[in-house]
MARVEXNU-250465 format. One line per field, with one value per atom (N, C-alpha, C): atom name; residue number from 1; z, y, x; residue in one letter. Coordinates in nm, 3 decimals. Last residue first. Layout:
atom = CA ...
n = NUM ...
pz = Z ...
py = Y ...
px = X ...
res = A ...
//
This chain:
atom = N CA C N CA C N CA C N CA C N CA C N CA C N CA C N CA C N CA C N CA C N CA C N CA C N CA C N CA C N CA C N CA C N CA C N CA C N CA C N CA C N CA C N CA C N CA C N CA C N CA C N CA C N CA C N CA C N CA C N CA C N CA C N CA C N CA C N CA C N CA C N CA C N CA C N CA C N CA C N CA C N CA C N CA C N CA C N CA C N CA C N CA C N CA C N CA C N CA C N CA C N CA C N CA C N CA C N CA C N CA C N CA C N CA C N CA C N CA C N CA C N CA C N CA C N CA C N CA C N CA C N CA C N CA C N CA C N CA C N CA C N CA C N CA C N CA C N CA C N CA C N CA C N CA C N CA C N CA C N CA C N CA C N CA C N CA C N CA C N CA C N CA C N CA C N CA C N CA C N CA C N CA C N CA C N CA C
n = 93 93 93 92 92 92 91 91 91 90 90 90 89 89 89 88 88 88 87 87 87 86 86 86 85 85 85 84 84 84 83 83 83 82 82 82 81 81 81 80 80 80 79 79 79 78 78 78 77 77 77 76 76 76 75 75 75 74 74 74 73 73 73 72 72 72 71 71 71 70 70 70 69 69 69 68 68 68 67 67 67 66 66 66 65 65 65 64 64 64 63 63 63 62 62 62 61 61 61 60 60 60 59 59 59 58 58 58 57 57 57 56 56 56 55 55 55 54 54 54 53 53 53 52 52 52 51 51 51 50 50 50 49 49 49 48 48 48 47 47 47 46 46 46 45 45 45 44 44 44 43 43 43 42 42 42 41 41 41 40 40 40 39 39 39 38 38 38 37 37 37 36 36 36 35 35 35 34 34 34 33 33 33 32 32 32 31 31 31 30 30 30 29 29 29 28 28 28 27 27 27 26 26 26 25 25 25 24 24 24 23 23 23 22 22 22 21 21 21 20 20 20 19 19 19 18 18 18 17 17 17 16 16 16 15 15 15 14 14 14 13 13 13 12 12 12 11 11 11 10 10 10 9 9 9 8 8 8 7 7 7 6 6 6 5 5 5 4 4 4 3 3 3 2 2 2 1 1 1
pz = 31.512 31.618 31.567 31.518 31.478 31.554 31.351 31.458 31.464 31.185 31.160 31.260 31.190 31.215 31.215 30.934 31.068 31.054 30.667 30.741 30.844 30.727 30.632 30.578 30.951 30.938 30.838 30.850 30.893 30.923 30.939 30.770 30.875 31.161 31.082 31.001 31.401 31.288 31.170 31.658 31.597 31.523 31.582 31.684 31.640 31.417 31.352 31.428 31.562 31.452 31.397 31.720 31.792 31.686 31.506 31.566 31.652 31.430 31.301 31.388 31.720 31.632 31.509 31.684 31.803 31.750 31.399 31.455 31.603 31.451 31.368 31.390 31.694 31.662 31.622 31.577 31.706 31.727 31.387 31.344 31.478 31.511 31.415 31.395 31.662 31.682 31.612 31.418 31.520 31.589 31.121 31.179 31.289 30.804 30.896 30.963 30.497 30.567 30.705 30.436 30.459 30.483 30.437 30.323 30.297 30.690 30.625 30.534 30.814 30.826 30.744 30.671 30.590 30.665 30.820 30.660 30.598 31.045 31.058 30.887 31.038 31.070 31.042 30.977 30.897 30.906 31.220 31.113 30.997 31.401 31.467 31.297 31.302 31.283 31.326 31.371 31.245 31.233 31.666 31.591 31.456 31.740 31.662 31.627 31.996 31.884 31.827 32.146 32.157 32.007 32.116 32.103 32.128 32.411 32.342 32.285 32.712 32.492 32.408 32.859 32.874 32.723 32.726 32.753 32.782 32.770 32.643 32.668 33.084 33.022 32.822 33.115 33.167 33.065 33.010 32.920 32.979 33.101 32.981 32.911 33.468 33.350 33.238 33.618 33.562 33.491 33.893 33.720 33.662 34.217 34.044 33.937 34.374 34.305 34.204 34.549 34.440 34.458 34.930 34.787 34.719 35.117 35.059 34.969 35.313 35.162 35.199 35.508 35.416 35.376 35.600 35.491 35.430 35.906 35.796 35.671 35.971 35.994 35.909 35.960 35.810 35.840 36.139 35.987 35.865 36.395 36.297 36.197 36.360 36.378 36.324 36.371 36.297 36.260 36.615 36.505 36.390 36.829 36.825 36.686 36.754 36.720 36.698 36.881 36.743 36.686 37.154 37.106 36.910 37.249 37.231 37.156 37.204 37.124 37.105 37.390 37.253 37.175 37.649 37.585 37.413 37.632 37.596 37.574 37.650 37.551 37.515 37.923 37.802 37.693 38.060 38.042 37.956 37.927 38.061 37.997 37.910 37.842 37.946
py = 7.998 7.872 7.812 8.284 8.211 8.093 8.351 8.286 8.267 8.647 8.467 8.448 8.838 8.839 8.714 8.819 8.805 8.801 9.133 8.931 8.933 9.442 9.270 9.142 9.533 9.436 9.394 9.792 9.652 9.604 10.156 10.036 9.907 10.305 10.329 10.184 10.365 10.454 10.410 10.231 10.384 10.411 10.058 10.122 10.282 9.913 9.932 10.071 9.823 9.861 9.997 9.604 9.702 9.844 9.451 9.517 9.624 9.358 9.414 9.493 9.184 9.317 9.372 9.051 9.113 9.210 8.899 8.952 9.040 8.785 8.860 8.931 8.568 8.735 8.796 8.405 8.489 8.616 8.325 8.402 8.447 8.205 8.251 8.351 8.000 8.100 8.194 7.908 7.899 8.030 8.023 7.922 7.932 8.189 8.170 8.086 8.251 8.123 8.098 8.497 8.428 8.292 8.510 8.565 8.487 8.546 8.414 8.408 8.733 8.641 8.532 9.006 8.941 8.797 8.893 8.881 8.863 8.935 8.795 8.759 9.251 9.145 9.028 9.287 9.319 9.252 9.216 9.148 9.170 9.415 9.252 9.197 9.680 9.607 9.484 9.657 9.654 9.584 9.404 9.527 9.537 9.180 9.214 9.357 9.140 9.226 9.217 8.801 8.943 8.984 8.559 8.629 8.787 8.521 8.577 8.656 8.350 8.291 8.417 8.569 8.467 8.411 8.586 8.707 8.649 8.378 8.453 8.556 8.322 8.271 8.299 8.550 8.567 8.476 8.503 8.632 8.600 8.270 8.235 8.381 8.265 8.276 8.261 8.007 8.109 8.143 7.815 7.791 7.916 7.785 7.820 7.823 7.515 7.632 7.642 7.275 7.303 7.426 7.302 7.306 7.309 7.081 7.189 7.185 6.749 6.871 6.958 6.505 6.589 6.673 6.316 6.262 6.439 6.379 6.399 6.410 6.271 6.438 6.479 6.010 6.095 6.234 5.938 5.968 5.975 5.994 6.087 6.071 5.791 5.948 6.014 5.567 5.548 5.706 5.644 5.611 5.628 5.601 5.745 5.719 5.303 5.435 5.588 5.170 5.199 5.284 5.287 5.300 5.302 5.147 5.290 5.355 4.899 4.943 5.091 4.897 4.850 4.926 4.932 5.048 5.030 4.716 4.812 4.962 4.518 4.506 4.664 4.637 4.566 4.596 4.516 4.641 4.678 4.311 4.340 4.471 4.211 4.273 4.321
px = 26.265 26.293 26.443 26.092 26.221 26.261 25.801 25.877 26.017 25.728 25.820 25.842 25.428 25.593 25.648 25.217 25.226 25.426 25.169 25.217 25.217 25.098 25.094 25.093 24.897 25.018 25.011 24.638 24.664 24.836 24.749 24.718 24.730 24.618 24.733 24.706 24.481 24.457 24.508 24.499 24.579 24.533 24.309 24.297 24.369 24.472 24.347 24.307 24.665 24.692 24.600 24.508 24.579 24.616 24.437 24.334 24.383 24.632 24.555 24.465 24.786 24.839 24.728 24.534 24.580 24.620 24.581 24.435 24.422 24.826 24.789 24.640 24.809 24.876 24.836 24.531 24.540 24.632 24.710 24.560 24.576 24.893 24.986 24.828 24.723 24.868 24.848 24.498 24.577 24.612 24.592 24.517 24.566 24.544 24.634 24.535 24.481 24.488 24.583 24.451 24.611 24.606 24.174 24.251 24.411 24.135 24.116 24.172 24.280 24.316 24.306 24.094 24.234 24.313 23.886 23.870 24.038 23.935 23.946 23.901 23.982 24.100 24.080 23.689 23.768 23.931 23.623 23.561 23.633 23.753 23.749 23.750 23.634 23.762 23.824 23.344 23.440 23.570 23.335 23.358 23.405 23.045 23.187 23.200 22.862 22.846 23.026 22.841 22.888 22.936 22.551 22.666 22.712 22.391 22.364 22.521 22.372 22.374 22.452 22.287 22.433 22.446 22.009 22.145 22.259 21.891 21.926 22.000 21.872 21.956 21.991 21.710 21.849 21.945 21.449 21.544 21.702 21.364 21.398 21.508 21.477 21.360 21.449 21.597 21.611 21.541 21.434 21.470 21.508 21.479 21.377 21.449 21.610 21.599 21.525 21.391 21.487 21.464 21.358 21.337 21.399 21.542 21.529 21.434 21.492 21.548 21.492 21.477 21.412 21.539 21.610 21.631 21.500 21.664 21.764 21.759 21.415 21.398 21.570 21.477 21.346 21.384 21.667 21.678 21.583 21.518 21.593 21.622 21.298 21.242 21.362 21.530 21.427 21.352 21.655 21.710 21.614 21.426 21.487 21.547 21.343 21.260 21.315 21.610 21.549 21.480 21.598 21.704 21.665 21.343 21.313 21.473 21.441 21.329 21.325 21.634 21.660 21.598 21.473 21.594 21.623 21.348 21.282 21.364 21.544 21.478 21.399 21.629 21.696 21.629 21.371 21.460 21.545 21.193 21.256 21.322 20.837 20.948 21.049
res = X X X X X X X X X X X X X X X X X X X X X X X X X X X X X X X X X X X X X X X X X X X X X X X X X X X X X X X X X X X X X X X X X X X X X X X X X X X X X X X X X X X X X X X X X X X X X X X X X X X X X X X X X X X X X X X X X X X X X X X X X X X X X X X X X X X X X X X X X X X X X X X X X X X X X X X X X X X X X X X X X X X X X X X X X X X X X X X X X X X X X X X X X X X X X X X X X X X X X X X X X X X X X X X X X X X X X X X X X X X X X X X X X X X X X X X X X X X X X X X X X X X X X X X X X X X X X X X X X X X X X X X X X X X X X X X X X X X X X X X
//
């Protein structure tokens, strides 16, 4: 074997040893237990007056926009103290 050849060889092997010592990993991460991820799920409690706004929304058939205001202002409303909005306010375009 001449010289050459045996640089070759030992040129392959070094190649060969590093890319297993590349090809390991990490462990996976653990898995969240089962309460965390029921607490991320887990709808948020409505307030009265959330439920009570999205009663007279439906009531109007509003949708959209126009339910999103109205349910902002009914709830801002609600807050003071003082009677729902009656209609949502008209766009004017």
């Amino acid at each position: 074997m001449t010289f050459t050849s045996r640089l070759a060889a030992a040129a392959l092997a070094s190649l060969l040893v590093s890319g297993i010592a590349f090809a390991q990993t990490t462990a996976p991460a653990t898995k969240p237990d089962a309460a965390a991820i029921a607490d991320r799920k887990a709808p948020k409690e409505r307030s009265a007056e959330s439920l009570e706004c999205s009663k007279q929304a439906d009531a109007k058939g509003l949708k959209g926009k126009e339910r999103k205001k109205f349910r902002r202002e009914c709830k801002k409303a609600a807050r003071a103290g003082t009677a729902a909005p009656a209609a949502p306010a008209a766009d004017k375009k």
